[in-house]
KERO-571970 format. One record per residue (C-alpha): x, y, z. Coordinates in steps of 0.05 Angstrom, whole numbers, padded with zeros to 5 digits. Layout:
<zafis>
{{X,Y,Z}}
...
</zafis>
This chain:
<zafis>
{{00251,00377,-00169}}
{{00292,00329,-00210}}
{{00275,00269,-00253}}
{{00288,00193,-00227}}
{{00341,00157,-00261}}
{{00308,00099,-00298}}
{{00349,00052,-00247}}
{{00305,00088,-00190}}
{{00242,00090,-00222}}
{{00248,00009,-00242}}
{{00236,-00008,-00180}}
{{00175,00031,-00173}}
{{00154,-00017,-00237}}
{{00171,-00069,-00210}}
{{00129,-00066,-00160}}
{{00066,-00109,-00154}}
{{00011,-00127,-00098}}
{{00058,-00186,-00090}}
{{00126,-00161,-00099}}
{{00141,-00105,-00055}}
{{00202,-00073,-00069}}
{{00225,-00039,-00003}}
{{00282,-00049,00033}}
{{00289,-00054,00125}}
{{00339,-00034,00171}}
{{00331,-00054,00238}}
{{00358,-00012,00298}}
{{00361,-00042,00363}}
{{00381,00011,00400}}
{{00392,00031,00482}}
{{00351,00088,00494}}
{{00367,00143,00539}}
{{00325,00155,00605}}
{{00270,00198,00585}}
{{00256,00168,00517}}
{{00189,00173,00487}}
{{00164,00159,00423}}
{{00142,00234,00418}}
{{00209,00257,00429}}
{{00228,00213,00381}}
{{00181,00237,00335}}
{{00210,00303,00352}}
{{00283,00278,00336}}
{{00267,00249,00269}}
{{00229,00315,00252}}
{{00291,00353,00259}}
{{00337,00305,00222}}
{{00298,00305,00158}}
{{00345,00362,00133}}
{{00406,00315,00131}}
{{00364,00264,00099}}
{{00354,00295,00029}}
{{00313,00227,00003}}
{{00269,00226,00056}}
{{00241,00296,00041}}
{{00216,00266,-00033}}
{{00163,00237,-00059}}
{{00152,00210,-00127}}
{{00102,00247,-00177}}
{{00091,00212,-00241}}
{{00088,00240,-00300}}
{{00020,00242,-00346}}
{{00008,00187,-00400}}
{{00079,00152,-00372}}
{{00112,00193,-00418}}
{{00178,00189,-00383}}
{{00209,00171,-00315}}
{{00166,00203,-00248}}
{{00189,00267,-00211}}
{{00225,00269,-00148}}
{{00192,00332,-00118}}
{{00187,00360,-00044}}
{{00119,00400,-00047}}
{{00085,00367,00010}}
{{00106,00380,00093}}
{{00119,00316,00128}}
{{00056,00290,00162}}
{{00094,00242,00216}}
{{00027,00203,00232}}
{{00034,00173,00157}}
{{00102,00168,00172}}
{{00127,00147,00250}}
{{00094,00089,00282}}
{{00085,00068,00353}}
{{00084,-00019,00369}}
{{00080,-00059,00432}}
{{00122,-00125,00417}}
{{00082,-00188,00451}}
{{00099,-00224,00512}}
{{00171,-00250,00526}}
{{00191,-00180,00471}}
{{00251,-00230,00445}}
{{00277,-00228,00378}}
{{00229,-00285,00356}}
{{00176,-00229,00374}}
{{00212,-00172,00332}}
{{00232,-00215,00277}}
{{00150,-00235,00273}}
{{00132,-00157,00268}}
{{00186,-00140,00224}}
{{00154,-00198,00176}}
{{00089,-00160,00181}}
{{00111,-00092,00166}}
{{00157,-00122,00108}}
{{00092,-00156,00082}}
{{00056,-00086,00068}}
{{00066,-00041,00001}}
{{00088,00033,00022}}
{{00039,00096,00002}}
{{00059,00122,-00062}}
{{00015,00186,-00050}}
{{00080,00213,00005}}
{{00155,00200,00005}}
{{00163,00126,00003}}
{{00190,00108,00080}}
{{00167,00093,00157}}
{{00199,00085,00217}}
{{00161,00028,00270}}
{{00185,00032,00337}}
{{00178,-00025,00368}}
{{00177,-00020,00453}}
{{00163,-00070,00510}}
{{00235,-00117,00492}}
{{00251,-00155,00547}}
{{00323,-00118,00564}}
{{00285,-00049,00559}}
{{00324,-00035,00495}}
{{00275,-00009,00438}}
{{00277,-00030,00355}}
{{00262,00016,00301}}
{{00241,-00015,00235}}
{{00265,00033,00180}}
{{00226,00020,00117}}
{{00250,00050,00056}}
{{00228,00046,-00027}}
{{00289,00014,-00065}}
{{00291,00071,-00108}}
{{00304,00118,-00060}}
{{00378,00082,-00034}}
{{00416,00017,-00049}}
{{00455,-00003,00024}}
{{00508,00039,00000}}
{{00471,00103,00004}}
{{00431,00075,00066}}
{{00502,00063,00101}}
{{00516,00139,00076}}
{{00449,00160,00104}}
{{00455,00129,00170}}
{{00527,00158,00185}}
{{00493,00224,00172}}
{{00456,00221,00229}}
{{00501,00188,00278}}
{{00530,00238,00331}}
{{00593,00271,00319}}
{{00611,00291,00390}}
{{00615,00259,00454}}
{{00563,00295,00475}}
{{00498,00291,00440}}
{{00472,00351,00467}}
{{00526,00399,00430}}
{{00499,00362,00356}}
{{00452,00407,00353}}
{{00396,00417,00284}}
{{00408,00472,00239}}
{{00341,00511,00271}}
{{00321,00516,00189}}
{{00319,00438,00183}}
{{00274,00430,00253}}
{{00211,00413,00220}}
{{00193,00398,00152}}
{{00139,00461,00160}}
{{00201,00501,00155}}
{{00229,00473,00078}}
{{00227,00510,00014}}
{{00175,00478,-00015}}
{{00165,00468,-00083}}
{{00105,00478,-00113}}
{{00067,00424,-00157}}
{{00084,00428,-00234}}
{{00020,00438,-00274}}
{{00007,00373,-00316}}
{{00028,00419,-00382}}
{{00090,00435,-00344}}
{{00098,00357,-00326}}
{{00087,00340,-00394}}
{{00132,00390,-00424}}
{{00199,00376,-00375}}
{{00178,00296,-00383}}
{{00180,00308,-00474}}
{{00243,00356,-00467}}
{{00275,00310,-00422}}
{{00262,00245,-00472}}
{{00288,00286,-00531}}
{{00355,00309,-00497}}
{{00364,00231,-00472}}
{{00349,00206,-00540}}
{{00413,00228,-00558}}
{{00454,00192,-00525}}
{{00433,00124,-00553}}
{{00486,00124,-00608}}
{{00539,00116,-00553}}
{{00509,00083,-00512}}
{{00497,00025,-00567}}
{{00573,00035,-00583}}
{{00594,00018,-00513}}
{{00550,-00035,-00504}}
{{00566,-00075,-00579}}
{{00651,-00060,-00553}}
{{00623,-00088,-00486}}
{{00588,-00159,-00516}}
{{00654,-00169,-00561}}
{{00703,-00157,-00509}}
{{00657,-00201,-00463}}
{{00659,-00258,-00519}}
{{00731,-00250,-00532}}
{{00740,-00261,-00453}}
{{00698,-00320,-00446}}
{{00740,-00358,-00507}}
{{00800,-00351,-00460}}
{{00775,-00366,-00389}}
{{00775,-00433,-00359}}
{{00732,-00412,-00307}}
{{00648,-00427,-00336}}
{{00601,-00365,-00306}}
{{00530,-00384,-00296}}
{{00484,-00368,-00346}}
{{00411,-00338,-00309}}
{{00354,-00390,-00319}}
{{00393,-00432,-00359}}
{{00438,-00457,-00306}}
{{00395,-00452,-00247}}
{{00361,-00509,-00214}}
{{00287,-00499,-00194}}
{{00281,-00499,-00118}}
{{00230,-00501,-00073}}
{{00230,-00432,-00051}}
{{00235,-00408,-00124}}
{{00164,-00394,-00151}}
{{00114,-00342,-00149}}
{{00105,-00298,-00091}}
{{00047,-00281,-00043}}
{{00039,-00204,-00010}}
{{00055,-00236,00062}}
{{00129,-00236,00092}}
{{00163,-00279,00135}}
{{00240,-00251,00164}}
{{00288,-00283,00215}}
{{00369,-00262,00234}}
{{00428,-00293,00272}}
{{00493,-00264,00283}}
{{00562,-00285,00263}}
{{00634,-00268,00291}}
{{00670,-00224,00231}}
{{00732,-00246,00260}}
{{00715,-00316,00251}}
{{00701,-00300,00181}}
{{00762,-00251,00170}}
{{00803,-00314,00192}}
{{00765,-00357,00139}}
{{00782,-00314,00092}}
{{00864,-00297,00103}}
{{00869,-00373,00107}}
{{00838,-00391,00036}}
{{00860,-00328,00004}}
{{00791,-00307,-00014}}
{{00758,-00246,00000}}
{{00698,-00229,00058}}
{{00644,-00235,00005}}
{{00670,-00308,-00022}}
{{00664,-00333,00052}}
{{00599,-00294,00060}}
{{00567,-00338,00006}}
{{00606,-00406,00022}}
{{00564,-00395,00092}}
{{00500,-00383,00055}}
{{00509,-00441,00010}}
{{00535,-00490,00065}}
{{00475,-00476,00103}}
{{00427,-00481,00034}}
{{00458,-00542,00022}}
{{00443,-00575,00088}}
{{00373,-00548,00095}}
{{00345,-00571,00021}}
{{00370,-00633,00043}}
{{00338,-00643,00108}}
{{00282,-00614,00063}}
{{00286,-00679,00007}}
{{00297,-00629,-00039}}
{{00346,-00669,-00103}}
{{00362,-00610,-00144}}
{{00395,-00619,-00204}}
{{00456,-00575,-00200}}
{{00488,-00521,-00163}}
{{00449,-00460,-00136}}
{{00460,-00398,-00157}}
{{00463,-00331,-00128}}
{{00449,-00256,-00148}}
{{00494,-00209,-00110}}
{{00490,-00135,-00124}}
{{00553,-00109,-00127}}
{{00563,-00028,-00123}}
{{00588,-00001,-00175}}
{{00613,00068,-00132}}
{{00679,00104,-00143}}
{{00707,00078,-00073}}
{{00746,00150,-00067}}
{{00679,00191,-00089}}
{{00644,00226,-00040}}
{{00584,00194,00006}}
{{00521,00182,-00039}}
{{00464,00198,00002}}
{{00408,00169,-00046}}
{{00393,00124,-00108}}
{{00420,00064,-00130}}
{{00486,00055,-00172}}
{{00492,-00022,-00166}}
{{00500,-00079,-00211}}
{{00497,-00156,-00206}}
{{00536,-00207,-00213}}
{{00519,-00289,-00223}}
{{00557,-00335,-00186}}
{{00544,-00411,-00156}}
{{00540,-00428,-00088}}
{{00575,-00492,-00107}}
{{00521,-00534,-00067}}
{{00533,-00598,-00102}}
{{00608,-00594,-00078}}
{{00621,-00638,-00014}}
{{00679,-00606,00010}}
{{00671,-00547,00045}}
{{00743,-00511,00029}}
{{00736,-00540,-00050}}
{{00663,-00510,-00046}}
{{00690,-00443,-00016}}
{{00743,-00452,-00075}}
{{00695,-00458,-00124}}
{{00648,-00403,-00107}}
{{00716,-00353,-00103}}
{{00735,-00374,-00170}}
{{00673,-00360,-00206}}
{{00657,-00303,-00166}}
{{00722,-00272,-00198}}
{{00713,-00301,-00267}}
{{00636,-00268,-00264}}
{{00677,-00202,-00243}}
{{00715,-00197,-00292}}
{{00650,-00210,-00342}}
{{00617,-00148,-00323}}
{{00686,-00107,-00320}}
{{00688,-00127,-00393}}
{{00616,-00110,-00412}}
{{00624,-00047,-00367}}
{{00592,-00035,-00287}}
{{00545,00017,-00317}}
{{00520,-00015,-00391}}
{{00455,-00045,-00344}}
{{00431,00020,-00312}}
{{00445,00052,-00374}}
{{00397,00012,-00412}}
{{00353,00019,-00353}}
{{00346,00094,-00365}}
{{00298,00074,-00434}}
{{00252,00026,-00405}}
{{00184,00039,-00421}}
{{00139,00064,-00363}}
{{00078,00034,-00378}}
{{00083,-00026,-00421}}
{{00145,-00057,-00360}}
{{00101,-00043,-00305}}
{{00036,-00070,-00346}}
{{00078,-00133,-00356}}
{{00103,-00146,-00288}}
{{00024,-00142,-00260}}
{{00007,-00188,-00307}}
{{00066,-00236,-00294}}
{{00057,-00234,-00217}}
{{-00020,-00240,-00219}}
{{-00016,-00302,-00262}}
{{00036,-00329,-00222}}
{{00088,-00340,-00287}}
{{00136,-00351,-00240}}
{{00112,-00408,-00222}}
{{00113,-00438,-00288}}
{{00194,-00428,-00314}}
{{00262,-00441,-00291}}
{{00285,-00379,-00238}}
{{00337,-00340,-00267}}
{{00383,-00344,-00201}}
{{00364,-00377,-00136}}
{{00378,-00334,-00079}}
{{00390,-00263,-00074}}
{{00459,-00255,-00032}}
{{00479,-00180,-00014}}
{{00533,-00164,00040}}
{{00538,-00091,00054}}
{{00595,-00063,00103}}
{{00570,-00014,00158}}
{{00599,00020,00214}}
{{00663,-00012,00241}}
{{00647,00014,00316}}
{{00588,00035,00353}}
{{00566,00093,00344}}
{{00509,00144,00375}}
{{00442,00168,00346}}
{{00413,00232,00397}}
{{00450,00197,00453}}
{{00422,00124,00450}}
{{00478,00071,00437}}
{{00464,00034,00375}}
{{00467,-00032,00393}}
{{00453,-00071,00334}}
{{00438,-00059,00260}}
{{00395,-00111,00219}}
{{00383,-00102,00137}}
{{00338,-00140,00089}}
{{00331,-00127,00012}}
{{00262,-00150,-00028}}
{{00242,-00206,-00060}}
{{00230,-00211,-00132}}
{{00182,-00258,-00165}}
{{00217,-00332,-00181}}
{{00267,-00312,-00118}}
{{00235,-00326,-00051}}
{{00302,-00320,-00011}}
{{00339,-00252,00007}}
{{00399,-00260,00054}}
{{00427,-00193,00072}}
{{00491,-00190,00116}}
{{00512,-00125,00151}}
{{00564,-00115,00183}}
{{00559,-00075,00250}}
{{00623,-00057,00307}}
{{00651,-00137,00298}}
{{00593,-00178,00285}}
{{00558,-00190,00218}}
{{00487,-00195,00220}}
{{00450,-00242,00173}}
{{00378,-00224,00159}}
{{00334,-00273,00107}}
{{00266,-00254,00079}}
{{00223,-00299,00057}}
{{00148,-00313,00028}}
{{00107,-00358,00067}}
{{00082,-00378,00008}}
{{00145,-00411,-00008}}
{{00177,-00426,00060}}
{{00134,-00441,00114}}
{{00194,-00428,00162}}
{{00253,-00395,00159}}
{{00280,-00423,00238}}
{{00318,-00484,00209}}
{{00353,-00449,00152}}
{{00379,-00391,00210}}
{{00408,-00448,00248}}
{{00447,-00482,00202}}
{{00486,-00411,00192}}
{{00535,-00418,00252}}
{{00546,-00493,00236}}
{{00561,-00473,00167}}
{{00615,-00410,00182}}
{{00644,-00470,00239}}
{{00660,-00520,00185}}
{{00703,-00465,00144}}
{{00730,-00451,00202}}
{{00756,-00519,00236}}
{{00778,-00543,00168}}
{{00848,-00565,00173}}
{{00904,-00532,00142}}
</zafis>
């Protein structure tokens, strides 16, 4: 039993009957003869030890007196948990893309550990999907990347990974047992005290932050977006409806690693000048005059890259950059997007990669999560400026393919949520050469997310075939 870091636990408040804040990974995956959803069932069952997260489930705390409880008092029921689906006639992507939509469209039970797995059979190349579905505040894609290589096998043979015969079944755990609500409310006071005093440096770091921030801006050439000031009002920015709509394409890394040595920039810069070439066509084609640049959100980890593998929770920040969509030319717009990406870098270096989640850990329980209902059920966002425009993560997974119980991985999918005022996520994860662009929309907002997919390859082929 441990207590959620505030960053965790906002996400919980976030949450509202229209803003869901789970996050998918999508598995296609070769199965090996034999397969069965029971023995998958079986499998999963007796990976849960190496998937400390998954074993949680979130117990708040009485009156909202302080963050919830991750505890592990309850065995894993797998029929609230493991889901069986028959994909319709041809079984294409177009087919899996339209289920994944469906299961991104519905809240998970806070009552049990917040996460599902859908297998999805009957694709037309007899290969079989599974739709992870996991709470944001149990993993940001770094810890999800660190999660999946946990379960990958180790050995050529899959047979010789075997389960530590104590992790076999969930039956088996230590489990807690359930705090009392005096004990709940004792732990969530002490717990409020001994954080209390840690304000005094915390507002110490963040005034040295806000100076040294000021003091940078005075010297840099390079203008960072301001959120809601700067950004444009789109038509997919406004508020959201409960219902999901998701589509994918995939792109050659190496095309994009070529992209990249050519202009000097990094993957991530040419990752969003794709995103905003193909944003800029589609509004467009769409009538859409907007009055400036779009801007993107990109969470941006803010890991020691020599720690060790996180396996759960969230230490990421974001940064505010444009997409540069009221640049013509591609390279300039490429150039452009770099540049301020860099400047907006070296912004939160200044204010420090931690001063937002530390903050975080004081927000208010009740009163935030009163106040987000109340903004989402009169659709406020409807009604202001967004802050940003698009959310734009890119997350780097495994580099070759690897094996889970024997079935080839094939393919690996990711989608982040949607916040109110934002009505695009474009997630790109990299998987053995390819990068796989997944978007998530509200059909609310966007009534189809097809045209936008297809203008991604066009847009990567214009950095590319630009001449030296």
């Amino acid at each position: 039993m441990e207590r959620m870091e505030g960053v965790d636990a906002g996400y919980l408040y976030m949450e509202t009957p229209t803003m869901h804040m789970h996050t998918l990974k999508i598995a296609i995956i070769e199965p090996r003869e034999g397969f069965t959803f029971e023995r998958f069932q079986e499998q999963m069952l007796a990976r849960l030890g190496q998937l400390p997260p998954l074993q949680r489930r979130a117990l708040p705390v009485p009156l909202s007196l302080n963050h919830p409880l991750w505890i592990s008092d309850q065995p894993i029921d797998p029929e609230r948990h493991l889901f069986l689906h028959d994909l319709p006639t041809p079984g294409g992507m177009a087919e899996l893309e339209a289920v994944t939509g469906e299961i991104a469209g519905t809240p998970l039970d806070r009552s049990i550990p917040l996460w599902e797995m859908h297998v999805c059979q009957g694709m037309a190349d007899g290969r079989i999907a599974v739709i992870g579905k996991m709470h944001h505040a149990l993993a940001d894609g770094v810890a999800a990347n660190a999660l999946l290589g946990n379960i990958t096998d180790q050995r050529d043979d899959p047979e010789q990974n075997p389960v530590p015969q104590e992790h076999s079944s969930s039956d088996n755990w230590d489990l807690e047992p359930t705090p009392t609500k005096a004990e709940q409310t004792r732990l969530a006071l002490s717990d409020a005290i001994r954080q209390m005093g840690t304000v005094h440096g915390l507002l110490s770091r963040t005034a040295s932050g806000v100076s040294a921030v000021v003091r940078h801006r005075r010297g840099e050439s390079v203008s960072v977006p301001r959120p809601v000031l700067d950004a444009p009002k789109a038509s997919f920015n406004g508020a959201l409806g409960a219902s999901r709509i998701f589509a994918t394409c995939t792109l050659p890394l190496d095309d994009i690693k070529q992209v990249r040595k050519a202009n000097g920039v990094t993957v991530n810069d040419v990752v969003l000048a794709i995103v905003a070439g193909a944003l800029r066509d589609w509004t467009r084609s769409r009538g859409e005059d907007l009055s400036g640049s779009l801007l993107a959100g990109v969470p941006v980890s803010t890991d020691d890259p020599e720690g060790p593998a996180r396996l759960g929770g969230n230490r990421v920040s974001n940064l505010f950059t444009t997409l540069a969509t009221d640049v013509d030319d591609p390279r300039e717009r490429l150039l452009e997007i770099s540049r301020t990406t860099a400047a907006s870098k070296k912004v939160q270096q200044h204010l420090g990669p931690h001063m937002l989640t530390d903050w975080v850990q004081f927000t208010p329980p009740a009163p935030f999560s009163a106040a987000l209902k109340l903004y989402s059920k009169y659709n406020m966002a409807a009604r202001h400026s967004p802050p940003f425009n698009v959310i734009v993560s890119n997350v780097k997974g495994p580099a070759q393919d690897v094996t889970i119980a024997g079935s080839k991985l094939s393919d690996l999918f990711s989608v982040g949520p949607l916040i109110e005022g934002i009505g695009l996520n474009v997630t790109a994860w990299s998987y053995a050469g390819r990068l796989n662009v997944s978007i998530l929309s509200c059909p609310d907002l966007v009534d189809d997310l097809g045209p936008l997919v297809a203008r991604m390859r066009p847009a990567l082929d214009e950095l590319a075939n630009m001449p030296d």
